[in-house]
N, C-alpha and C positions, 0 to 999 in steps of 0.2 A: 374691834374687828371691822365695824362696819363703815368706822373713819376710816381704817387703813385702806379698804376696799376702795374708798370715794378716793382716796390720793391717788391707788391704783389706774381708778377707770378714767380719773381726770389727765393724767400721763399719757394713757394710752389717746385719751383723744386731740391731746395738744401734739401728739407723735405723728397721729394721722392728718393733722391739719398741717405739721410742717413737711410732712411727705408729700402733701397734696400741694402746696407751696410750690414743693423744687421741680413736681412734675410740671405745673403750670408754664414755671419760668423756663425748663427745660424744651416744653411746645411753644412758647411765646418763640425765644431764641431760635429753635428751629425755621419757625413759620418765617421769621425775619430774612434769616439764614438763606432757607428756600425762595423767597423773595427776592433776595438780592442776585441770587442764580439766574431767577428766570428775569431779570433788570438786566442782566450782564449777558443774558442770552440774547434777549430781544433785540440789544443794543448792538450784537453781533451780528443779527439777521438783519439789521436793518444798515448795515455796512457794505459797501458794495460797490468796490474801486473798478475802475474800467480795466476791462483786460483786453492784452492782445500778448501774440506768441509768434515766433516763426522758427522753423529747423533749417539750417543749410548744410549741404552737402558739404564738407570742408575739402573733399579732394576732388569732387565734379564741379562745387560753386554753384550747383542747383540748389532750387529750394524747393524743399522738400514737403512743406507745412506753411503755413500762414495765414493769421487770424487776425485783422486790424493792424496788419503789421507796419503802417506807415502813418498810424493815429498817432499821436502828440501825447507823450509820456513824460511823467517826470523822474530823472536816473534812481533818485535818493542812493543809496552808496554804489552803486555799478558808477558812480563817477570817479571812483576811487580806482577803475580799472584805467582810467586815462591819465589816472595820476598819476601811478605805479607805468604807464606807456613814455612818458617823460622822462621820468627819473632811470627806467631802464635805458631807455636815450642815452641820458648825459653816462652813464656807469659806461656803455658800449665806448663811447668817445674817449673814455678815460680821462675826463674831467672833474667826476667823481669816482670816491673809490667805496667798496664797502665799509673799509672801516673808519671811514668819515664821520665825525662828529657834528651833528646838524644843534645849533641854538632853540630853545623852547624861548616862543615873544611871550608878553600878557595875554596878545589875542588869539596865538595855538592854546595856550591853555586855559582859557575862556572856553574852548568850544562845547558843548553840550554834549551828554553821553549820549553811543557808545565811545568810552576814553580812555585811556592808560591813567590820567591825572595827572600828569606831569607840571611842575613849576617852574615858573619865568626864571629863566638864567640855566637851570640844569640843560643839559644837551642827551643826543640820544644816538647811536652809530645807525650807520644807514641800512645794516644789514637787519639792525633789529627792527627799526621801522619799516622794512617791508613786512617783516615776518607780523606785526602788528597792523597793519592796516588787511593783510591778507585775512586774519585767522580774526582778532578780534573786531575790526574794521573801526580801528580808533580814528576818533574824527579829528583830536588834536596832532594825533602824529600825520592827517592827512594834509593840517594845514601846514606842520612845520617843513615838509614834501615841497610846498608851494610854496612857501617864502623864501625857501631855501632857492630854487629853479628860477623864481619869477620878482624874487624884490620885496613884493606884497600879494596877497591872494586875490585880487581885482586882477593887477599883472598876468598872472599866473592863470587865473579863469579866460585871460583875452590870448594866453599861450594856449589853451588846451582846446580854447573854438577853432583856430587858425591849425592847430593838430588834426583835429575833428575835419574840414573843409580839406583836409590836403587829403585827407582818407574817403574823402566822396562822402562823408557823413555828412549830408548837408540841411539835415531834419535837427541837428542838435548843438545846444549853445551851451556853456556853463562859463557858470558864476560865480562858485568856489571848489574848493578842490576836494571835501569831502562831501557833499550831498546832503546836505543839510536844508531846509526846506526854504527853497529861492523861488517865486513865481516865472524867472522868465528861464531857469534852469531846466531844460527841456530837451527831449530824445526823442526817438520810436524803438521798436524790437529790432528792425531791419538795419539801424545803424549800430546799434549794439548788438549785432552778430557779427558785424563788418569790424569792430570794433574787438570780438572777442576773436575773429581768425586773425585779425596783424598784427597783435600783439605774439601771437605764437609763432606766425612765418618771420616777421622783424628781430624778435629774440626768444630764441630756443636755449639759448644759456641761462635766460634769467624767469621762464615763465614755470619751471619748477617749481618755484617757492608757491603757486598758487594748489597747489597738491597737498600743501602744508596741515596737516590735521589738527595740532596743537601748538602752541605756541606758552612759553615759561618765564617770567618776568617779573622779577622780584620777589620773588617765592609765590607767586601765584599761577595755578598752568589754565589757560586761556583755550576753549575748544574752539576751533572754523565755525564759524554760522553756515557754511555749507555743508548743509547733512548729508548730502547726496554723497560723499566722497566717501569709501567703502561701503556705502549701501547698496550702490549699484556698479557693476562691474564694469569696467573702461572709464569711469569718470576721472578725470583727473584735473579738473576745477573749474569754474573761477570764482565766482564773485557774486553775493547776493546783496538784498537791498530790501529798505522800510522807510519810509514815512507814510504818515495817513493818507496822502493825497493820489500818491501812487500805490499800493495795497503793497505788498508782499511780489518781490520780484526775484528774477535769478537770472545769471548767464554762466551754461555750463557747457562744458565741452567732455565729448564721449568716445574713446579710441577700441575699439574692438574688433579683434578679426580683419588687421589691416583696415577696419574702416572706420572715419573720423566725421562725425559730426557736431554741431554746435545748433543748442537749443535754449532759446531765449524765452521769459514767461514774465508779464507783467499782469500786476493787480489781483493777487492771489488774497482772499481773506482773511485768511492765516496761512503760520509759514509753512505750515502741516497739507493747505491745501495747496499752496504754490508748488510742493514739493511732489504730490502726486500728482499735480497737473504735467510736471517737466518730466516725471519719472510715465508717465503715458506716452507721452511725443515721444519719449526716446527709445522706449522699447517698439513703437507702434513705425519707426525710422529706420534704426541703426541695422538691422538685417536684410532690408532695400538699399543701400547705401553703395555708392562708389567704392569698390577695392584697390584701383589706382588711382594715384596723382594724375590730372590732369588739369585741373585750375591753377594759372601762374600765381606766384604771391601774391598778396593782397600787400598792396605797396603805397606809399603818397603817391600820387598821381593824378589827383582829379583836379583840384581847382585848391586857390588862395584865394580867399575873401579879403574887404578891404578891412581889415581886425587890427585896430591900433595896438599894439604892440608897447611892452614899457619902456624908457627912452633909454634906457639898457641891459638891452635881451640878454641873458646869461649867455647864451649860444645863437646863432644865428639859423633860421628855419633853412629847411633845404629845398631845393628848387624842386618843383614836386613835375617837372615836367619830363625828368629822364629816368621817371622809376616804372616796372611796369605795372600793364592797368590795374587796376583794382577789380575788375569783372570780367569775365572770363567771356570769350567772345560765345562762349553758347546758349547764356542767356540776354545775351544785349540783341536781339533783334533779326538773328542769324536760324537758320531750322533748328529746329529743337530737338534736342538729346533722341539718337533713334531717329532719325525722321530721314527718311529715302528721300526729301526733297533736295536738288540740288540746289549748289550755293553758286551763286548768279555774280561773278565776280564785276566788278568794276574797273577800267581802264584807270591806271595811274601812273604817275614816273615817281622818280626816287632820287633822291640826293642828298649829299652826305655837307654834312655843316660841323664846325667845330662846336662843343659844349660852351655852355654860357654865354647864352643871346637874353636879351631880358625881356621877360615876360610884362604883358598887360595885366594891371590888375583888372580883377572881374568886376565889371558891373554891375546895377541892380538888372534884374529882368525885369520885360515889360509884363504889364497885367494881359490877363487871359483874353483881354475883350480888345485887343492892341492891333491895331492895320495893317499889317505888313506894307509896304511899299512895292514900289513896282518890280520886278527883277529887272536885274540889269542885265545890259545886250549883252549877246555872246560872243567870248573873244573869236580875233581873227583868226589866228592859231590856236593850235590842237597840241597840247604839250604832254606828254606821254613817256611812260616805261623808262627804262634803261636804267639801272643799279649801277652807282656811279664808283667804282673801286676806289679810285683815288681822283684828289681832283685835277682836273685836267688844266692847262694853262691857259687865260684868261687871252681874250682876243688883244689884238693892241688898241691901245685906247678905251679898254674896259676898266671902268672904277668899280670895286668892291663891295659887293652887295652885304645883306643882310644873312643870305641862305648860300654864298658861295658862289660857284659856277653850276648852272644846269644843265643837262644832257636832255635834248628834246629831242621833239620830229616835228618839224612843220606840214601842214597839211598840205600844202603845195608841194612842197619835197616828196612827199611820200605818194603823192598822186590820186588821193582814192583810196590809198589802200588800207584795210581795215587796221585797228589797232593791233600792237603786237602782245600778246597773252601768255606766251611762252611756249609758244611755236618756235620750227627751229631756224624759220627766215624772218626777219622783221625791216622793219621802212631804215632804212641810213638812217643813222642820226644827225643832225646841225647842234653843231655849240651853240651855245647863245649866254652871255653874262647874265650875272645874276640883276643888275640894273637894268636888262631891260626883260627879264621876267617878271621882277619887280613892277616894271612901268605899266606890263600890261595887266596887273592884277589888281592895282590902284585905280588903273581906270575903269575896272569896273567894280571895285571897292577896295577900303582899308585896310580891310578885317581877315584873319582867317580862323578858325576853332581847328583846338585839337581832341580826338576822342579816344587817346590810348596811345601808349609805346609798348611796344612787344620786341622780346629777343629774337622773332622771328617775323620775315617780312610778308610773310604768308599770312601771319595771324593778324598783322598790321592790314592786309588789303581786306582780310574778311570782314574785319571792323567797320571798315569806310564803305563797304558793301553796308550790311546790317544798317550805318546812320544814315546811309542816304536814304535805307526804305524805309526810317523808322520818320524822316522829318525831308519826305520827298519836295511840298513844296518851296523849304528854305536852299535846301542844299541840290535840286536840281538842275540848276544853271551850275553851281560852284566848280571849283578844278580839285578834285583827291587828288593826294600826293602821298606817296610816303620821306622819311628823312632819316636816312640815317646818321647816327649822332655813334662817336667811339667814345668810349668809357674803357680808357686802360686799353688793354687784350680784347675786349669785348664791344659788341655793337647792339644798340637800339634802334629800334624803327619806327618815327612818330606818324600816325597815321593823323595828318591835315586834310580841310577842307580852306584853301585863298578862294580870291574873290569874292567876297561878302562883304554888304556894309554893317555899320554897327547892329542897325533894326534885324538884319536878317540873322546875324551873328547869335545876338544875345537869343531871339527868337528859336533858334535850332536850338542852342543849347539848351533851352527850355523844354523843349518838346523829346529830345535825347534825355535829360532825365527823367521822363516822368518814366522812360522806359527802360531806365537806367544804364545806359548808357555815359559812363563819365564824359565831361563836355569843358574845356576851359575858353577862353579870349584872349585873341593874341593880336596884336596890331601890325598890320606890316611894316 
């Protein structure tokens, strides 16, 4: 009995000693466990991507919010919204079709997740590949987008800068066409909201797909990384983004109650906090917001950089000089939204030129610390007003200018008498050829800058008002002009500043964008 007892009590304490075992292993494991928590927390605290954000009015073109919004960011996939900006391009031209079969290279399906997977040789229809760069933001179907557009994806990143520059975006470069982490691939919030309103005014047929919630593919069904889409009411997309360098970013756009805005968020720590940072601006926005339209498109219009191009463009860039402006004249320099001040017009003349004169490519601009030159003297005449219907017949012995025939006043002719504004008498007019408007504008420079084409010639002169206060000392000697240009049934009004040389030229247009005012270089 007293043996069986000892077997007994020795059982019971080799029981206790393997219970006391699993507990130990149980709090070891924990303790590890709980460690590697607070590793992966700390390692979260101590992350801490720059941020900046900005709201724009989509129907005033005001902004509404903005925080670092012209600091130097990196896209990571909001580049994929320039991608899909292309490609809806060529689809509109009908050069591509939806159900186009696009080739997978080695090096689309090389690129690193997020991916479809797709294998060299398979191909992939183009309607699916949108609905895959939208919803999963696959990085090889973004590149097979670009090789397809551009040749090769270098190509195609030198198509999507010279995109970028024709949209006034002139903070941001890319390098490939899905956002994958390039050092000199770079943006701000402010061109990627310019960049999230022209994609919707340019194509309204194809920016639906960005609303897209899931997306199904091979029997697997793929969710939008955009969470915001039915969480918050009016959103109806676009486009979010990740790499470490840039945090957690978003570009969304929000329709409610007739009102439309567009709210950009970079360097968010996680996607959780990028997500309440845009869902703040936007509720803290959208109820302030413009109820009508009053912001023209956001259209190419600003400038062409000198962006080598592959030695054969799939399509050819459009002249970005008869689209209209990109900025609406109530923020370029002109009184502000509500403001009882009046608008201080400027004396101009107008004339009309046929479409496709060739453009100057844009310079560098000079550094901030750069001399201006002396102004040059003021012409003899006074060349002024007069909307020119059609053009009128050239004198005898006039040879053919650059800008056509002009309708002026000479100061002489007119005697004294003030400019004409749109009163219901003004000074006679004198023809005069466009060779020797030309002559008089060379002599006192080569150069002239354009800062906008408007459908309307009204909004054309406000402009040239606005840059002359905004960059008085280059453009105060200069001649404004407007030009009108016909397109079809329809007419444009380029708001020019002639007479400039190159120093003073590039100089204004410097000083016009810091105030954003778009600004290009044209040579006489």
């Amino acid at each position: 009995m007293s043996r069986r007892g000892g077997h007994v009590r020795r059982g019971i304490r080799c029981s206790a000693l393997g219970l006391a075992a699993v507990i130990l292993l149980i709090a070891v494991a924990g303790d590890a466990d709980a460690r590697a928590r607070r590793g992966r927390a700390k390692a979260a605290a101590g992350y801490e991507p720059s941020q900046s954000s900005i709201v724009v009015d989509a129907n005033s073109g005001a902004v509404m919010q903005a925080a670092n919004a012209d600091a130097i960011r990196h896209p990571a996939s909001l580049t994929k919204i320039m991608t899909l900006y292309l490609l809806f391009e060529r689809l509109e031209s009908g050069k591509i079709k939806l159900n186009d079969e696009l080739p997978v290279s080695p090096h689309a399906a090389s690129q690193a997740p997020s991916k479809l997977g797709l294998k060299p040789g398979e191909t992939i229809q183009v309607e699916t590949a949108i609905r895959a760069v939208v919803t999963k933001s696959a990085n090889d179907v973004a590149v097979i987008i670009g090789e397809a557009l551009g040749g090769d994806e270098p190509g195609f990143g030198r198509m999507m800068t010279a995109k970028a520059r024709a949209l006034g975006m002139n903070q941001t470069t890319y390098r490939n066409a899905s956002g994958l982490p390039d050092i000199q691939q770079v943006t701000t919030a402010r061109d990627q909201a310019m960049l999230g309103r022209a994609i919707q005014d340019r194509f309204p047929n194809y920016y639906h797909y960005f609303s897209t919630r899931t997306f199904a593919f091979r029997g697997k069904m793929m969710r939008n990384h955009n969470h915001l889409l039915g969480a918050i009411d009016g959103v109806d997309g676009i486009k979010t983004g990740y790499i470490h360098d840039s945090g957690f970013n978003i570009v969304t756009s929000v329709r409610r109650n007739k009102r439309h805005i567009i709210a950009v968020v970079f360097g968010g720590r996680t996607a959780s906090a990028r997500d309440a940072r845009a869902r703040a601006l936007i509720e803290n926005s959208i109820n302030v917001a413009a109820t009508t339209r009053s912001a023209p498109p956001v259209a190419e219009g600003t400038a062409m950089a000198e962006i080598k191009l592959p030695a054969k463009p799939p399509a050819p860039l459009r002249d970005p000089r008869d689209d209209i402006s990109a900025i609406p004249t109530s923020s370029s320099g002109g009184p502000s939204l509500g403001s009882t001040e009046p608008i201080r017009p400027i004396a101009v003349k107008t004339v009309s030129v046929q479409a496709g004169t060739k453009m100057a490519a844009l310079s560098a601009l000079p550094s901030d610390n750069r001399k201006l030159g002396a102004p040059p003297p003021p012409a003899a005449t006074v060349r002024t007003i007069a909307t020119v219907k059609s053009d009128p017949p050239s004198p005898p012995g006039a040879a053919p200018g650059i800008l056509g025939v002009l309708t002026v006043t000479d100061s002489k002719t007119a005697q004294g008498a003030p400019l004409a504004s749109g009163g219901d008498k003004s000074p006679e007019p004198v023809v005069v050829s466009a060779t020797t408007a030309e002559h008089a504008a060379k002599s006192r420079g080569g150069w002239m800058i354009q800062v906008g084409a408007f459908p309307d010639e009204h909004n054309a002169k406000e402009r040239l008002s606005a840059a002359q206060s905004k960059a008085k000392e280059q453009l105060g000697q200069a001649d404004p002009f407007t030009e009108k240009v016909a397109k079809g049934d329809k007419a444009l009004y380029r708001a020019r500043f002639a007479g400039l040389d190159k120093d003073q030229a590039e100089s204004a247009c410097k000083n016009l964008k810091l105030s954003e005012i778009p600004c290009i270089l044209l040579k006489n």
